[in-house]
C-alpha positions as CSV (number, residue, x, y, z in Angstrom):
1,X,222.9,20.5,145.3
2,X,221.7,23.1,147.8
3,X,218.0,22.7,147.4
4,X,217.8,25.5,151.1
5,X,216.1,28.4,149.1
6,X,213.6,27.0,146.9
7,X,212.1,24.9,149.9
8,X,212.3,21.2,148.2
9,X,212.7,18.2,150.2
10,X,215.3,17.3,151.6
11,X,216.9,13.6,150.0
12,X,215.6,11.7,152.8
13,X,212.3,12.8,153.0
14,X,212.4,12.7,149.4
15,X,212.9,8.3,149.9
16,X,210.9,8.3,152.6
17,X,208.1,9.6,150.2
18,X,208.8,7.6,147.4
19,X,208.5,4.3,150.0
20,X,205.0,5.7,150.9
21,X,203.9,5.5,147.7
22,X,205.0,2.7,146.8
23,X,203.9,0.8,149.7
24,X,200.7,2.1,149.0
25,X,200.1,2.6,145.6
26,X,199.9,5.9,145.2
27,X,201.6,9.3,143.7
28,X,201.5,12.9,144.9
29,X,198.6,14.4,143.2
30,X,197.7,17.9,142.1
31,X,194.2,19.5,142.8
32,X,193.2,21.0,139.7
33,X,192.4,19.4,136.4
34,X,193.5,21.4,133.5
35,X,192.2,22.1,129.8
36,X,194.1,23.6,127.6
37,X,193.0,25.1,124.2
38,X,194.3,23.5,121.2
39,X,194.7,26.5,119.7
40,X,197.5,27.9,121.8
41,X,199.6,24.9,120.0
42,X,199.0,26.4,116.9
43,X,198.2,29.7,117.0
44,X,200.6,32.7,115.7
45,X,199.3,35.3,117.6
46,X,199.7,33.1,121.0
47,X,203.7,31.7,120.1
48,X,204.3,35.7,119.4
49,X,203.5,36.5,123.0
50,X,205.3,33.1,124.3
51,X,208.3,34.7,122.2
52,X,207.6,37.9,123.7
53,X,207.6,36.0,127.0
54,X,211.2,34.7,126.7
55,X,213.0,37.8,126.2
56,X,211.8,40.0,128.9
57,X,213.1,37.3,131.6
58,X,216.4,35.4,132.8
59,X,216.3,32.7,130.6
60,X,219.1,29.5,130.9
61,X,221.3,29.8,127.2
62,X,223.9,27.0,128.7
63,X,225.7,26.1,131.5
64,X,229.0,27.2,132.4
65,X,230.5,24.2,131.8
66,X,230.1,25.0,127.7
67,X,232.0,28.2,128.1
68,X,234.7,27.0,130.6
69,X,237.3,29.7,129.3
70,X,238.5,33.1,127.9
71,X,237.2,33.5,124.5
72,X,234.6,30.4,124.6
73,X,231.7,31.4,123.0
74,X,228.2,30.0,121.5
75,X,225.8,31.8,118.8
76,X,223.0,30.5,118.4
77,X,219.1,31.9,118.2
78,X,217.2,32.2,121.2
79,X,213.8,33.1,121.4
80,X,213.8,34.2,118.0
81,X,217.0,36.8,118.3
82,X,220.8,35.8,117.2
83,X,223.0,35.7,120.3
84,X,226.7,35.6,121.0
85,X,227.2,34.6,124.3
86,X,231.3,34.5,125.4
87,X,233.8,34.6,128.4
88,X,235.8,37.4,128.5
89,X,239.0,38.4,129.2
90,X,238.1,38.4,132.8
91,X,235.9,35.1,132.7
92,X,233.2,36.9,133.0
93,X,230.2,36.1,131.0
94,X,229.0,38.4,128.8
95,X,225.7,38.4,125.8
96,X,224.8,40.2,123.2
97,X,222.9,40.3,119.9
98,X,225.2,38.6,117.5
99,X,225.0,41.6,114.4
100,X,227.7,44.0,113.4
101,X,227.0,47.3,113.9
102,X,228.0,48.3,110.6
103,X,225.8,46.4,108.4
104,X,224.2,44.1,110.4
105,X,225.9,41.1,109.6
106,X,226.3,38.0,112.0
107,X,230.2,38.4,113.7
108,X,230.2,34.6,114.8
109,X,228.7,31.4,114.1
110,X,228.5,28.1,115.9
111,X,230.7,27.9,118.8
112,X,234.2,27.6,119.9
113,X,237.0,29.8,121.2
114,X,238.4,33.1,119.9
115,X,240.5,36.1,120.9
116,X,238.3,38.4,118.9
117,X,235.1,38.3,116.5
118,X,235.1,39.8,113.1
119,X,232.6,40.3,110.7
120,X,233.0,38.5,107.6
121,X,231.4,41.1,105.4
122,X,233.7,43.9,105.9
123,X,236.0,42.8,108.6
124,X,234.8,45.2,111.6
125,X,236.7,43.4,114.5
126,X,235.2,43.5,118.3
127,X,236.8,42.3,121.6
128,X,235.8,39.7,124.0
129,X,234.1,42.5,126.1
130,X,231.8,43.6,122.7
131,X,233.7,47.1,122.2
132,X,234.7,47.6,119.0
133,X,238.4,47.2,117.8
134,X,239.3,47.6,114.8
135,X,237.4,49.4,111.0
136,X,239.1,48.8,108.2
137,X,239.4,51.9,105.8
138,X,238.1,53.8,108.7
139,X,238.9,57.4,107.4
140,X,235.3,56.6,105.4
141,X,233.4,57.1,108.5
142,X,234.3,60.4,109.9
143,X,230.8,60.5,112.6
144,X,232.0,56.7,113.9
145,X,232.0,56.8,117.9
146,X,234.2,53.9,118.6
147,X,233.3,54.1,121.5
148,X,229.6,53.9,121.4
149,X,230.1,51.5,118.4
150,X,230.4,47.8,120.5
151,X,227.9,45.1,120.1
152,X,224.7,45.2,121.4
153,X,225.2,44.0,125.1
154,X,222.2,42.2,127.0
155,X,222.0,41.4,130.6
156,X,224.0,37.9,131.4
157,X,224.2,36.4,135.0
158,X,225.8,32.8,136.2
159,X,223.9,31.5,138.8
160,X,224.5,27.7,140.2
161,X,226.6,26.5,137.0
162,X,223.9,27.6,134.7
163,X,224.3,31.2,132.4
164,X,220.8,33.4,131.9
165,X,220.5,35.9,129.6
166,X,217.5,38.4,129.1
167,X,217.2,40.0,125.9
168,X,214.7,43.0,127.3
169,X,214.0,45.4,129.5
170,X,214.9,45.4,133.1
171,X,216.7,42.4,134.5
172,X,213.7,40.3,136.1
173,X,216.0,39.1,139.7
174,X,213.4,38.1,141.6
175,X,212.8,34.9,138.9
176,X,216.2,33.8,139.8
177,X,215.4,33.5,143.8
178,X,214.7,30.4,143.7
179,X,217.7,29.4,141.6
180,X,219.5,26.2,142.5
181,X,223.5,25.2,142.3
182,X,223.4,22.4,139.6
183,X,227.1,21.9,139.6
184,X,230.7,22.2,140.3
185,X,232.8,24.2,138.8
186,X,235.1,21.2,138.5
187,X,232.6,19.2,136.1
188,X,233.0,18.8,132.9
189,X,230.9,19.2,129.8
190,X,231.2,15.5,128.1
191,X,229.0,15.5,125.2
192,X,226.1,17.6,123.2
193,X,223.4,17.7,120.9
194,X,220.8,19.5,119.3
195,X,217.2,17.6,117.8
196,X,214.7,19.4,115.6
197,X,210.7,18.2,116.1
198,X,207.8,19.6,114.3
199,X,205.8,20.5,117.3
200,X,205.3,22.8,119.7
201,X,207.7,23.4,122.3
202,X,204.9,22.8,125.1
203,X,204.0,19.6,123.9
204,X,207.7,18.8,124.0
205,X,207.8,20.5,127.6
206,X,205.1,18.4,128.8
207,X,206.5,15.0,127.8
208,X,209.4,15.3,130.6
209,X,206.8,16.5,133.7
210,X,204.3,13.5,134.5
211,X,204.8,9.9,135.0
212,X,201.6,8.7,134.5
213,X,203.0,7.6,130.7
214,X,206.3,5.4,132.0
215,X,204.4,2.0,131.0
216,X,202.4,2.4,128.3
217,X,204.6,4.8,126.5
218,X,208.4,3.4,127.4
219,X,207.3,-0.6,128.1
220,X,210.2,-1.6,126.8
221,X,212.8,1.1,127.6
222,X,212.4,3.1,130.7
223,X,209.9,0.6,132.5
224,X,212.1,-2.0,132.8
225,X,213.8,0.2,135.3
226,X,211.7,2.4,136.5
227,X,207.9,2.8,138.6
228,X,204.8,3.8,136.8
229,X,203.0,6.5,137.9
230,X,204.8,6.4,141.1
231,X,206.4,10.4,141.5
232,X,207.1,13.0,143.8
233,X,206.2,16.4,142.3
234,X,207.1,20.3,143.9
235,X,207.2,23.7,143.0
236,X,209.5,26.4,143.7
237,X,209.1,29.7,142.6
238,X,207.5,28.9,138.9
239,X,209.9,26.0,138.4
240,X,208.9,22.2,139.4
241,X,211.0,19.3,139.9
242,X,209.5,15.6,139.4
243,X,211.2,12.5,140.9
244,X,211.2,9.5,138.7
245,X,212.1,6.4,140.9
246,X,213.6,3.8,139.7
247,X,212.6,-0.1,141.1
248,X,216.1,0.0,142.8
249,X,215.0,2.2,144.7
250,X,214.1,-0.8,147.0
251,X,217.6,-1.4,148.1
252,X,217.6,1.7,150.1
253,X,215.3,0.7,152.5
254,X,218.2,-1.7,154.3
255,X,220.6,1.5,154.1
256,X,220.3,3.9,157.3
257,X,218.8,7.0,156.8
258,X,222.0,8.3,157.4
259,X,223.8,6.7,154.3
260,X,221.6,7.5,151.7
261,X,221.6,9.1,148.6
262,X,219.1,9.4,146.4
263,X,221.7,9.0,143.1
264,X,221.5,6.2,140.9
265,X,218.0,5.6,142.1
266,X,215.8,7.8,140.8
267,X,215.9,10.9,138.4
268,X,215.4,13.9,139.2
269,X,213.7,16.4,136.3
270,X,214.0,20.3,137.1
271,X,211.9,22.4,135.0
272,X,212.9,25.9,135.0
273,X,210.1,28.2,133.8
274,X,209.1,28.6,131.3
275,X,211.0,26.6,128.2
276,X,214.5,24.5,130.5
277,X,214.5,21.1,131.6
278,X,217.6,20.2,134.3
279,X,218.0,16.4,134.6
280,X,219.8,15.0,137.6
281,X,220.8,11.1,136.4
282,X,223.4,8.9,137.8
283,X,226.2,9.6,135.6
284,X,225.4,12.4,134.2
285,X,223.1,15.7,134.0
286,X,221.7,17.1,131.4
287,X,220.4,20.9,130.6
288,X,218.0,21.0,127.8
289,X,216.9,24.4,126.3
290,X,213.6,24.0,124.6
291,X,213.6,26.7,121.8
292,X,210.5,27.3,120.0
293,X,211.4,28.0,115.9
294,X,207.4,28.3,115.2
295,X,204.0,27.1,116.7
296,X,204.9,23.8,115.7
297,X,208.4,23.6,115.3
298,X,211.1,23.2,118.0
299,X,214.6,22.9,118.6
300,X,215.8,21.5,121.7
301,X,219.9,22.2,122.4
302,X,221.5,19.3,125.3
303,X,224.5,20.1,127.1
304,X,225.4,16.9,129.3
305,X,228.0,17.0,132.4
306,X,229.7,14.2,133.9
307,X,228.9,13.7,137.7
308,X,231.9,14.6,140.3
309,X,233.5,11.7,142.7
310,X,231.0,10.1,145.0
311,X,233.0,8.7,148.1
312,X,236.2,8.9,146.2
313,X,234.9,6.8,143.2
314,X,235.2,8.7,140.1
315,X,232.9,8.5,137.7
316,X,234.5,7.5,133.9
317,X,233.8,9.0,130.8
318,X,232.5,5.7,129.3
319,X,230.6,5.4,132.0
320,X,228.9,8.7,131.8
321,X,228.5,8.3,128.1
322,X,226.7,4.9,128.2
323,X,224.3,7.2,130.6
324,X,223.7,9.6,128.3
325,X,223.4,7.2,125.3
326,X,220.8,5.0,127.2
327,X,218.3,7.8,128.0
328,X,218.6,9.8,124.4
329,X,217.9,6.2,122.2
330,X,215.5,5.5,124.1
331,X,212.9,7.1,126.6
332,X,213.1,10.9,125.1
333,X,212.9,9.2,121.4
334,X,209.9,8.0,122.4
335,X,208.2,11.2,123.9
336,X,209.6,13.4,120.9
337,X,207.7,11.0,118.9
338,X,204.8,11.3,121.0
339,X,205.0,15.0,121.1
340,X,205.0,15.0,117.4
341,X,201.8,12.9,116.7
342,X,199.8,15.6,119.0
343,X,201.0,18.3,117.0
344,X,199.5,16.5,114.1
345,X,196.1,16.2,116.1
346,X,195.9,19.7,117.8
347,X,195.2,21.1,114.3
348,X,192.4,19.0,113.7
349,X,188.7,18.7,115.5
350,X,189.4,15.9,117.3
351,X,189.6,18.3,120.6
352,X,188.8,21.4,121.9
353,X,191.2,21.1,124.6
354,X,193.5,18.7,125.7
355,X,193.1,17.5,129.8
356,X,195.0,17.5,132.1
357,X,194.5,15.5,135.5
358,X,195.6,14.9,139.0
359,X,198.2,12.8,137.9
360,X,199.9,15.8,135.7
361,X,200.5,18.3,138.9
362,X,203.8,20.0,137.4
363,X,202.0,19.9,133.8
364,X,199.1,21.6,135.7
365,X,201.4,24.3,137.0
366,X,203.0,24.9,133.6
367,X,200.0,26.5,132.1
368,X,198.9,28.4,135.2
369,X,202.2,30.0,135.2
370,X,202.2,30.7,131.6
371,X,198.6,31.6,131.5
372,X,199.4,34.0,134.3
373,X,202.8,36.1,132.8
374,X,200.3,36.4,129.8
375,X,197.6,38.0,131.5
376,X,195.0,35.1,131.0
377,X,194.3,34.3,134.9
């Protein structure tokens, strides 16, 4: 991964941290503590402009990987609009709001691959491009401009393996100059899921940024294997990323510096502002679109890709899969469940606020980022 223009650590000085820490019990922490109104995890008027938020920018639909050929498409609902993203012709990606211009109707559902999409109301057929084919019974609409007729195309970009697509106005480039490569053309997509929670999509968000809640919360899942409270935390751009080490970790301090590499012992969380997680494990790595349905309802959609060869060694598909398994029964099942008792409490007058500390750097700079694109720093 080329890490060169967001300015992270490199993978040895990444160790080298992690061995500080540990050696002397600490963490990296942040210098702000942080409270954060209940209210903006319930409130209408504040998900509107968090809505708001996620169509005027370069937001991550999928990666690449889930649309690997002419024709492959996915519809689904982002940010409260229906969209039908597809590979053209050309293998080019192209978006755009999944309604037929006729009457409105949705042209495709789910995902898959087609040579064409046609509405199921009256059977108005478009191309891979969005222009419009085919009208049935056309003599009956003598003012139709074919030609101006296509679906409504939005601005679409692959950058690094990953798709963005922004639903308005003018095409926000400089959020994407920090963008990373995440993977290979060559890798594949192995598996992927989709979880509803009833709560809001930050609470969700903030479950994957802090390791201050490894032993208490996942004793008997993730703690086994991993450090408590032991991370390295950066920002680039608006974006963090959080390493997660696990107690392996300790076998690389007979390796030479040289030799290194920093997979299979540690996770590595990417959070791409403001709602996309980007999980670098050792099998596998998954891209998680957090979608908020409502102030306290989310959907978050998983696309998982298999790791490439490391030193000619291949990684399997079962072994990938057991990857993926492990982390999704266990560890996020526990912070989705933890997500969804705060929702249950940020309604109530328990708190005016909920607190963030020292501990929760990349949590920190979540809301200062947010707070800031919605004009309230």
């Amino acid at each position: 991964m080329d890490n060169n223009n967001a300015g992270l650590l490199e993978t040895n000085d990444v160790i080298d941290r992690v061995f500080t820490h540990i050696d002397n019990g600490t963490t990296d922490l942040g210098t702000i503590q942080w409270h954060e109104p209940v209210a903006h995890y319930t409130s209408d008027d504040r998900y509107e402009q968090e809505v708001a938020l996620l169509r005027q920018r370069p937001v991550v639909f999928c990666p690449s990987a889930a649309i690997p050929d002419a024709g492959s498409f996915i519809s689904r609902t982002a940010a409260g609009t229906p969209l039908l993203v597809v590979r053209d012709n050309d293998l080019k990606v192209r978006a755009f709001i999944n309604a037929c211009r006729h009457r409105g109707m949705k042209v495709a559902s789910g995902q898959g691959c087609k040579r064409t999409f046609s509405c199921p109301y009256h059977g108005w057929t478009y191309n891979l491009d969005g222009s419009l084919r085919g009208v049935p019974g056309e003599e009956a609409f003598p003012d139709l401009e074919k030609e101006t007729a296509g679906l409504k195309e939005l601005f679409a970009i692959e950058l690094g393996g990953l798709v963005y697509v922004q639903q308005e106005g003018t095409p926000k480039l400089e959020t994407l100059d920090t963008a990373l490569n995440f993977f290979e053309p060559s890798q594949p997509l192995i598996h992927q899921s989709d979880t509803l929670d009833e709560a809001n999509w930050k609470l969700l968000t903030e479950t994957l940024l802090e390791g201050y809640h490894i032993k208490s919360l996942h004793r008997e899942s993730f703690y086994p294997f991993g450090l408590d409270n032991v991370n390295v935390v950066e920002s680039f751009g608006q974006n963090s990323r959080v390493v997660y080490p696990f107690k392996r970790i300790e076998k690389l301090r007979a390796v030479s510096r040289d030799d290194r590499e920093i997979e299979g012992f540690a996770t590595l969380v990417y959070h791409l502002f403001p709602n996309v997680s980007v999980s670098v494990l050792s099998k596998h790595t998954s891209v998680t679109i957090i979608e908020p349905l409502s102030p306290s309802r989310t959907q978050m959609f998983s696309y998982y890709i298999k790791h490439g060869a490391k030193s000619g060694v291949e990684v399997s598909h079962e072994e990938a899969m057991r990857d993926v398994e492990f982390v999704n029964q266990s560890g996020q099942e526990e912070d989705r469940a933890a997500a969804r008792d705060i929702q249950e409490t940020v309604s109530t007058s328990a708190n005016s606020h909920l607190t963030f500390g020292y501990f929760e750097k990349a949590i920190v700079s979540f809301h200062q980022q947010l707070h800031r694109e919605l004009g309230e720093v």
